[in-house]
Structure formats: C-alpha cells, structure tokens
ZAZA-251436 format. One record per residue (C-alpha): x, y, z; residue in one letter; residue number from 1. Coordinates in steps of 0.25 Angstrom, whole numbers, plus 5000, padded with zeros to 4 digits. Each point is the difference from the previous one (the first is absolute). Layout:
N
R    px    py    pz  tipa  pati
R     X     Y     Z     A   NUM
...
//
This chain:
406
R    px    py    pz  tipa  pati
R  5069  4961  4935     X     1
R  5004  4986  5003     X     2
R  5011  5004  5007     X     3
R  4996  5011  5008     X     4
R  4988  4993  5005     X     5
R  5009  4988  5005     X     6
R  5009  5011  5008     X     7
R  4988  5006  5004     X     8
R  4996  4987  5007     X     9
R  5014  5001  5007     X    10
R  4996  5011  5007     X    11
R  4986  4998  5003     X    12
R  5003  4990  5012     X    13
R  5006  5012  5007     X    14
R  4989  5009  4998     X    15
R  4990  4990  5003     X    16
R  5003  4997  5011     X    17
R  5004  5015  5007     X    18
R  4986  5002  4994     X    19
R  4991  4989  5007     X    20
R  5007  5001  5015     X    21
R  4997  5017  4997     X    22
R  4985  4996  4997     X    23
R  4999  4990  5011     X    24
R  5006  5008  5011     X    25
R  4987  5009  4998     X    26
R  4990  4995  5005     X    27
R  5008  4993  5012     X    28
R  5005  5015  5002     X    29
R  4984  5004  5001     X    30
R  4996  4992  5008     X    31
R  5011  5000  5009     X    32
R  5003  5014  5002     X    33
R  4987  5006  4994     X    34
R  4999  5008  4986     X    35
R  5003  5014  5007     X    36
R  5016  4995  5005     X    37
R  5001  4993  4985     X    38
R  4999  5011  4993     X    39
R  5010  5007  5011     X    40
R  5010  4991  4995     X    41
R  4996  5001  4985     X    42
R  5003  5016  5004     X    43
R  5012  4998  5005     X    44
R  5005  4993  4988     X    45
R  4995  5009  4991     X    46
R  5008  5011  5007     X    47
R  5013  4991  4999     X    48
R  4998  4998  4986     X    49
R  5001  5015  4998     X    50
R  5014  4998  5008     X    51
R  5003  4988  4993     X    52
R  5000  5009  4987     X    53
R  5010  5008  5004     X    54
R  5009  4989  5006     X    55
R  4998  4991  4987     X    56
R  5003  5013  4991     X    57
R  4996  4992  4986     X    58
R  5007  4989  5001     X    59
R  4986  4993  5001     X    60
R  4997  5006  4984     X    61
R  5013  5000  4993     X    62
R  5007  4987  5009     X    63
R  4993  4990  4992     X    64
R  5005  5004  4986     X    65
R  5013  5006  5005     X    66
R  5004  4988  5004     X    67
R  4996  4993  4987     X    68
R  5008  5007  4991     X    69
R  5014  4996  5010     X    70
R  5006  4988  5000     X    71
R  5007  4992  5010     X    72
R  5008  5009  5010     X    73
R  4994  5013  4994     X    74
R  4986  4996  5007     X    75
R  5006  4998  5013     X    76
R  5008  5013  4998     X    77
R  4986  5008  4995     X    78
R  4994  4992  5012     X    79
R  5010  5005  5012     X    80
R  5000  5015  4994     X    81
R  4986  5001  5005     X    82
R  5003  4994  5015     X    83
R  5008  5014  5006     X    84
R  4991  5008  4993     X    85
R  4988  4993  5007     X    86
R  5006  4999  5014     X    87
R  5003  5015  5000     X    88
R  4985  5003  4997     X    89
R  4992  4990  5010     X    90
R  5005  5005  5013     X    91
R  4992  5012  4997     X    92
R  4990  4996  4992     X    93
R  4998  4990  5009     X    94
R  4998  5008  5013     X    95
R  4992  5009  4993     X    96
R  4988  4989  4996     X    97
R  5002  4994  5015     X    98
R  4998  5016  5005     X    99
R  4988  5002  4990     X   100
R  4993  4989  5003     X   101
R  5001  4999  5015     X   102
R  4995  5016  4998     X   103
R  4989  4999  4990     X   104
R  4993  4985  5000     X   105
R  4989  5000  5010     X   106
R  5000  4988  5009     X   107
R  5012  4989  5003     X   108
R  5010  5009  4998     X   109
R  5011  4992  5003     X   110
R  4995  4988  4988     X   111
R  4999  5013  4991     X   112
R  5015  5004  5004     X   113
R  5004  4984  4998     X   114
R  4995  4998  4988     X   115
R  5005  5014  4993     X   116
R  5014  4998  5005     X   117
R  4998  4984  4992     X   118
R  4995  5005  4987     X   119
R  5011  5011  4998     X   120
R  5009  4987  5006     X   121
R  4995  4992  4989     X   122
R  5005  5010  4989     X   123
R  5015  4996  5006     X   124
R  4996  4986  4993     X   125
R  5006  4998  4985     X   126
R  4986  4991  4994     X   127
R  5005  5007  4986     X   128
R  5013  4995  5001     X   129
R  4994  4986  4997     X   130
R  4990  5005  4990     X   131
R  5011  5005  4992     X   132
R  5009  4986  5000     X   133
R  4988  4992  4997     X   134
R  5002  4992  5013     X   135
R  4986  4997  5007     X   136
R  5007  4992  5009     X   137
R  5009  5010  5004     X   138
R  4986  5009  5004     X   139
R  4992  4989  5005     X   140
R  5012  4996  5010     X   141
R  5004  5013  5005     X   142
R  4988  5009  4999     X   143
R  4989  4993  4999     X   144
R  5002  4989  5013     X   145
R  5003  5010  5010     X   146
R  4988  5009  4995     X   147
R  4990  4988  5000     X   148
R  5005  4995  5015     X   149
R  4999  5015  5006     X   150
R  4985  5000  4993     X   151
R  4995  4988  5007     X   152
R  5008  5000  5012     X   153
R  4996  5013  5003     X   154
R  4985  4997  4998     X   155
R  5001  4988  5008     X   156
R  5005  5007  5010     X   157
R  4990  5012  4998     X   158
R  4989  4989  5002     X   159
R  5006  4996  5011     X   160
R  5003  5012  5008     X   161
R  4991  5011  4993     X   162
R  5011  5008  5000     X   163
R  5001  5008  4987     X   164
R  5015  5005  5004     X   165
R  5006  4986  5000     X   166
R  4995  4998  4986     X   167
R  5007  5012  4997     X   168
R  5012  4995  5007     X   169
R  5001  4988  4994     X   170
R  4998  5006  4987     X   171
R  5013  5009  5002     X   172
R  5009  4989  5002     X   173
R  4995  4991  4987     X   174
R  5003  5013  4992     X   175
R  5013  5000  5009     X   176
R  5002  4987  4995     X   177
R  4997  5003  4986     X   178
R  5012  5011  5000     X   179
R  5010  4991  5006     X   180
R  4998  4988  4991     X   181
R  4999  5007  4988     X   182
R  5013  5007  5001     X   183
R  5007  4989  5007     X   184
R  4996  4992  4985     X   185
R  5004  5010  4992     X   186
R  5013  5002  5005     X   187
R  5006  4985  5001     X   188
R  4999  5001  4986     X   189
R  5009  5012  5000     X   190
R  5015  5002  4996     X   191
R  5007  5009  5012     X   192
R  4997  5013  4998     X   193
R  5017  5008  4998     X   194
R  5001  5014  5010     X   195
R  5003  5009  4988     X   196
R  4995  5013  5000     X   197
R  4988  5001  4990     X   198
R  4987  5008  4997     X   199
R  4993  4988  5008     X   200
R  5008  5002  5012     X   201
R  4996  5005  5012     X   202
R  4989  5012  5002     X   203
R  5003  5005  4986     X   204
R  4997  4987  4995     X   205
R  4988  4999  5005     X   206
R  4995  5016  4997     X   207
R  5003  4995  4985     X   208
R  4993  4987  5001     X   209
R  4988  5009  5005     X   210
R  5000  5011  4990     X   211
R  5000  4989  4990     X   212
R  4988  4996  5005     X   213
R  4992  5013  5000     X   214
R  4989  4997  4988     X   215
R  4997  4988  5008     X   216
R  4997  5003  5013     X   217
R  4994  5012  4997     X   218
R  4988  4990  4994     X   219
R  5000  4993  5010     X   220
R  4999  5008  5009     X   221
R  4989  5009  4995     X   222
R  4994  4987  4997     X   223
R  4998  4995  5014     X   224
R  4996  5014  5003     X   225
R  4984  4996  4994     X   226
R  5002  4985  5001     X   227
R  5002  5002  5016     X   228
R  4998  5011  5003     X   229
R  4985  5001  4999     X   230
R  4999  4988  5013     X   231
R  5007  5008  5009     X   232
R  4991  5011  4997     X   233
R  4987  4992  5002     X   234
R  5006  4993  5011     X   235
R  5003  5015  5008     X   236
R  4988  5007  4995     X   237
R  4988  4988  4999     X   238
R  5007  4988  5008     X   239
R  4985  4992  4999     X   240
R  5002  5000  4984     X   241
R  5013  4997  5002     X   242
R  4998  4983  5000     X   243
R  4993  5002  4987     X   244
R  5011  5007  4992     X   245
R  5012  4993  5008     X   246
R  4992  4987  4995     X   247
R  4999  5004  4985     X   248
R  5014  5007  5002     X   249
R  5003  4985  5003     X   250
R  4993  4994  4987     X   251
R  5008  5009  4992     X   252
R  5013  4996  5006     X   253
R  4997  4986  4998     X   254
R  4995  5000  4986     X   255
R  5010  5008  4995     X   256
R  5010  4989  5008     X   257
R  4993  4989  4991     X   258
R  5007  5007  4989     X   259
R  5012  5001  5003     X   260
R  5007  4988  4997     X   261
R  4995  5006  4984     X   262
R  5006  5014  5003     X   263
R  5012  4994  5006     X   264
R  5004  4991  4988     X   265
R  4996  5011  4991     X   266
R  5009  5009  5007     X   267
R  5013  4992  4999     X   268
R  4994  4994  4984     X   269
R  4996  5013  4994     X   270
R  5014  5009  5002     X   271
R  5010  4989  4994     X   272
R  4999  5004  4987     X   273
R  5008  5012  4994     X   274
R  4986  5003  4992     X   275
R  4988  4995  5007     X   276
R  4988  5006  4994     X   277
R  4995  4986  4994     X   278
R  5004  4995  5014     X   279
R  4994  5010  5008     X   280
R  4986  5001  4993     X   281
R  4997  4986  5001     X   282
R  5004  5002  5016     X   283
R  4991  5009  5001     X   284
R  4991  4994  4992     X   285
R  5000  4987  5008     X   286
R  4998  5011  5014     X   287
R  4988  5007  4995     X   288
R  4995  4987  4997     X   289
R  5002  4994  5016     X   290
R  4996  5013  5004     X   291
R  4987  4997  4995     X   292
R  4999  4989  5007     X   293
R  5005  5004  5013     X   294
R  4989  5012  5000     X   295
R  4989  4993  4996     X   296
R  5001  4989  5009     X   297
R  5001  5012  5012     X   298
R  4989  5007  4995     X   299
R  4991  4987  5001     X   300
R  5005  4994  5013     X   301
R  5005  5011  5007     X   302
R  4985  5002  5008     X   303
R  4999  4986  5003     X   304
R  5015  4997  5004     X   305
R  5000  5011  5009     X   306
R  4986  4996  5009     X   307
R  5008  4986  5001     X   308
R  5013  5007  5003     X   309
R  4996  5009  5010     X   310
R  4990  4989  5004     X   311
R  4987  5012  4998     X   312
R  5008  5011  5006     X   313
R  5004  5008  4988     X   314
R  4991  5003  4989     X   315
R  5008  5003  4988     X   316
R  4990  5002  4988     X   317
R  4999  4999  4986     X   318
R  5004  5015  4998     X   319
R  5012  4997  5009     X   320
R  5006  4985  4994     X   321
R  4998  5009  4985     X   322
R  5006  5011  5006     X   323
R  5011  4990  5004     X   324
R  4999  4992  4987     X   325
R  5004  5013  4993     X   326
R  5011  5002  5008     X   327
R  5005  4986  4998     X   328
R  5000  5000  4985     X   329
R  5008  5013  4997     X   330
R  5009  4998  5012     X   331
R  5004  4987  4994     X   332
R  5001  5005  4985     X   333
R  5009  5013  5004     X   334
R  5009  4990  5010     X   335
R  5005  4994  4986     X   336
R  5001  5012  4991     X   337
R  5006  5009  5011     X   338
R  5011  4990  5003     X   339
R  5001  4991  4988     X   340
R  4998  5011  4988     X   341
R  5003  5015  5004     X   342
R  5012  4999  5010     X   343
R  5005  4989  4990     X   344
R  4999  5011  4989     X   345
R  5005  5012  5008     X   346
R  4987  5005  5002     X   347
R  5001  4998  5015     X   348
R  4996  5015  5002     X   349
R  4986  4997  4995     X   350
R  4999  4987  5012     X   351
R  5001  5014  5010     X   352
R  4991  5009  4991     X   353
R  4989  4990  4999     X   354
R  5000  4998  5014     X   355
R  5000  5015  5003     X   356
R  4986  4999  4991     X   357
R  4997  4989  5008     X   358
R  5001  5006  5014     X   359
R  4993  5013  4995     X   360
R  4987  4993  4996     X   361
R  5002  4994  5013     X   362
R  5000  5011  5009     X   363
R  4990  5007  4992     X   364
R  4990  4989  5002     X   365
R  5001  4994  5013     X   366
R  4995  5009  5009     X   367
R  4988  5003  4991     X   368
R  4998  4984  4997     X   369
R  5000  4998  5014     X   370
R  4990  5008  5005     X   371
R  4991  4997  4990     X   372
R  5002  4985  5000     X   373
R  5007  4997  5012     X   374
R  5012  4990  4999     X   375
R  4995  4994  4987     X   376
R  5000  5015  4995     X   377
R  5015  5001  5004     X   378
R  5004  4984  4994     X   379
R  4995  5007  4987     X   380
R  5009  5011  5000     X   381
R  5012  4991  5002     X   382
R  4995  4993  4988     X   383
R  4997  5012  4991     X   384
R  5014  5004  5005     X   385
R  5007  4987  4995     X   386
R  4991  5003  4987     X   387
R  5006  5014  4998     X   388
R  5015  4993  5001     X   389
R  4997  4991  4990     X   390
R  4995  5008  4989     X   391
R  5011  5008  5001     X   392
R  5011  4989  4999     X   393
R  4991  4994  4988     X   394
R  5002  5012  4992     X   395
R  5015  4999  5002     X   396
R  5001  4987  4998     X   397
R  4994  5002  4986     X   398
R  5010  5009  4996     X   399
R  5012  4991  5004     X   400
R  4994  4990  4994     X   401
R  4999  5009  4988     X   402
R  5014  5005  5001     X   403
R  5006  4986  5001     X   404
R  4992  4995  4988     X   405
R  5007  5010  4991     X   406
//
C-alpha cells in the first residue's frame, strides 16, 4: 500500500495540474465567449473523442500494462509497433470528426471543427507509454507542458479576442506538441531500428499490430459511443440544455482525472506479477475505496461548484452532480478492473462485452431520460451506463479471482 501510494504521488503533479488550468479556463471561457460557444467547443471535442477512438485503437487500455511486463528495448519495440498503425488510421478518422462537426454542431463551426481535429490529434500522443515505465517525469515533461500552455494560452487569448476559434487553434498545436515530444523522447532512447523484412514491417505490420488490438478497441470504442455520444445529441437537438450537460460532462472528465494518477500506477502495479489475484484484489480494493470518495465529494459540491464556475449561468442540480457522482464511481472502479485484471488474465473479450452492456442501457435510456428530465435526465443515463459496465466486469473478475486461487 506504502509503495503504491508513494508512486501515486508521482503522478499526481501531472494530473493536477492538466486538472486545474481545465477548470480555470471555464469560467474565463464563459465569460468570454458566452456559455452557448463553450459548450460548441465541448461539442467539438466530444465528436474528436469519438475519432480519437479509432486513431488510438486501444493502446490507451492495454498500453499501460503492456508495457510493464517488457523490459528495456522490448518497451520501445511494443511502444513503435503502435505508431504506423496509428498514423494510417488518423487521416481518416481525423477528417471525418473535422467534417462532422463543422456539419452537425450548431454555432462556431470552425471552433467545433478546431477542436475535433486536436482531440483526435491528441490520441497520436503516447501518455501510456510513461505510465507504463513508471516515469512521471517523462509525462509531466512531454505531455502535460504542452497541454497545460495550449489551456491557458488559449483562454488568454479567448479573453482577449472573444474568439472561440483561436482557443481551438491554440489547443491543436499544444496537442501537436504533445505528439512530437512524446515521440521524439521515446525514440532517443531506442536502439536503430535493422531493415529486415518482418510481421512488423510495412503495411502488413501494421494490419497485424491492429488485429492484435481488436478486444481493445472495440471497448473503447463502444464506450465513447455513450460517454460522448450523448453531448452531441443534446447539443444538435436542445442546444440551450446543452451548457448544463457539457458542464457536468466537464465534472465527470475532471473527477475521474483526479484518479488517475491511482488507475495508472495500478495499471503498471497490478499485471507484474505471473499470479496476481492477492495483487489485484487489494488494487481494487484500494479503487473502490477512492471511488467513494471522488463520488461523494461530486455529489455534494457538484451544485455549488458549478454556480461559481459558470459564475450563475449553469444550474446543475443535485439530481445532475448524483447523476454524475454515479458515473464517477464506477467509471473509476471499471478503469482498474478492465485494464489491470481482465486483459491481464485473458479476459480482454469481457473489457468489449461490458461495454456492449454499457452502451445498450445507454441508448435505451437517453432519449427517455432526456425528455423527462432534460440534461440531468441524460447525465444519468451516462451513469447508469458506466454502472451497467461495471457489474458486468465485477462478476468476471470474481471468477478470475476464483480460478487463480485454485
């Protein structure tokens, strides 16, 4: 416990700190370019993150722990195999989210376009790489800078301007900078790589390092189908709830942040071990138990925090910081049992079935949930979602954990 509280704090400077220039920048977005173009550029990334699913392809779930288990040039080598994969999937996936949302997000289309085309830029970015070495210096240096400057340069300018676009702008080139650091790291450390014909060469390289990859991007990607999904829908069909759930979208983002630092030592602790039942229970043990926490704290504050935030423009509610609070708690438990437990054990199939439950309670329920109870109505079906994915990852963990105590 010791120990992975003292890696913990490694990697909480990092997420501290992409946390609180995120939070400040909202109100200096609000009250600079008005609640109505915020939640265009919260659209905007919420179409990008569906792109960035597809670009990142899971290395964002299995990275962390496939790392772990290399040693030395193995990590690089697991590390590179993902680049060409990736590269052949954004200039797709990246026009598409730039085309969607100049199409369907009402308002600054062009801020909408900007910030899609940096979120799905964003997954180019290797944070896991970092996560799975151990290095929180590494992250801090040459992901979380760039991203921290692009946050409060871009509402500086945003404050001074009023232009939402040229927040977006600014945002693109931090996630530009996030890419090219990150890589150029990674690779100074690498042995030349021989030009010898192999499964990892070339296009066919790349079309096995994606089959690989299947279980893992499937969950993903069916995840970020309710987890985002459900803002680009209020936003094109009710843009004036929109602020509300863009802002609690916002609160879930950044509570679920506070926790990563846990998730990611967990991820790179857990899956060392040739047998790690003890291991894993008390990791997610120690997850349920921050979970709680995280949650609670939402469900209390969430109503006051966003009237100072939003400076008394957005109203979220009790019903929407629980509704958020719920999502909090299992999105944080599931982010250490997905990852750290299942795909460890070979269950990685169960990561994607989960999420399959997940996104069909979440379908089911948002249009209902919407019209009944507005914005706060469709926060809850992202959490009743979340909750669906977690129960269903619970009960297979139990039988891992049963199998490996045998």
């Amino acid at each position: 416990m010791k120990r992975i509280l003292l890696r913990t704090g490694g990697f909480a400077f990092s997420t501290l700190a992409v946390a609180l220039t995120s939070i400040a920048t909202v109100p200096l977005l609000i009250a600079s370019i008005g609640a109505e173009s915020w939640a265009v550029l919260a659209a905007g990334t919420a179409v990008g993150t569906l792109a960035a699913v597809a670009v990142s392809w899971g290395w964002g779930v299995t990275g962390p722990s496939g790392v772990a288990v290399r040693q030395g040039a193995a990590r690089v080598g697991f590390y590179r195999r993902s680049v060409v994969p990736r590269l052949l999937l954004f200039v797709p996936a990246a026009t598409f989210a730039s085309i969607t949302a100049f199409v369907i997000v009402p308002g600054d289309n062009l801020a909408a376009t900007l910030m899609a085309l940096a979120t799905a830029t964003y997954a180019m970015a290797s944070p896991w790489y970092f996560i799975g070495i151990g290095s929180p210096r590494g992250l801090v240096v040459y992901d979380t800078v760039p991203r921290c400057v692009a946050n409060l340069g871009g509402a500086v300018v945003a404050g001074l301007t009023g232009s939402a676009h040229l927040f977006a702008a600014i945002q693109l080139v931090g996630m530009i900078a996030a890419v090219v650091l990150t890589h150029t790291s990674v690779s100074r450390h690498a042995r030349p790589v021989p030009r010898l014909r192999s499964r990892w060469a070339g296009v066919r390289g790349a079309l096995f390092a994606l089959r690989e990859q299947r279980a893992a991007v499937g969950a993903s990607a069916v995840a970020s189908v309710y987890l985002t999904l459900p803002l680009v829908v209020v936003t094109a069909v009710t843009p004036v709830l929109a602020p509300i759930f863009a802002l609690g979208d916002r609160f879930l983002k950044w509570s679920v942040t506070a926790t990563t630092p846990l998730t990611q030592v967990l991820q790179g602790w857990i899956p060392t071990k040739d047998h790690p039942a003890a291991r894993s229970k008390r990791g997610v043990a120690v997850a349920v138990l921050f979970a709680t926490v995280i949650s609670l704290l939402v469900a209390t504050a969430g109503p006051g925090l966003s009237a100072v935030l939003s400076k008394g423009t957005i109203d979220l509610g009790v019903f929407g910081a629980v509704a958020v609070a719920l999502a909090v708690f299992a999105t944080t438990v599931t982010r250490v049992t997905g990852p750290s437990v299942l795909i460890p054990a070979g269950k990685g199939a169960w990561v994607l079935n989960s999420a399959v439950i997940g996104a069909g309670i979440g379908l089911i329920l948002i249009v209902p949930l919407l019209s009944n109870w507005g914005a706060q109505g469709a926060l809850l079906s992202v959490g009743l979602a979340e909750l669906g994915v977690l129960i269903t990852q619970l009960l297979v963990v139990r039988k891992v954990w049963i199998a490996d105590g045998r």
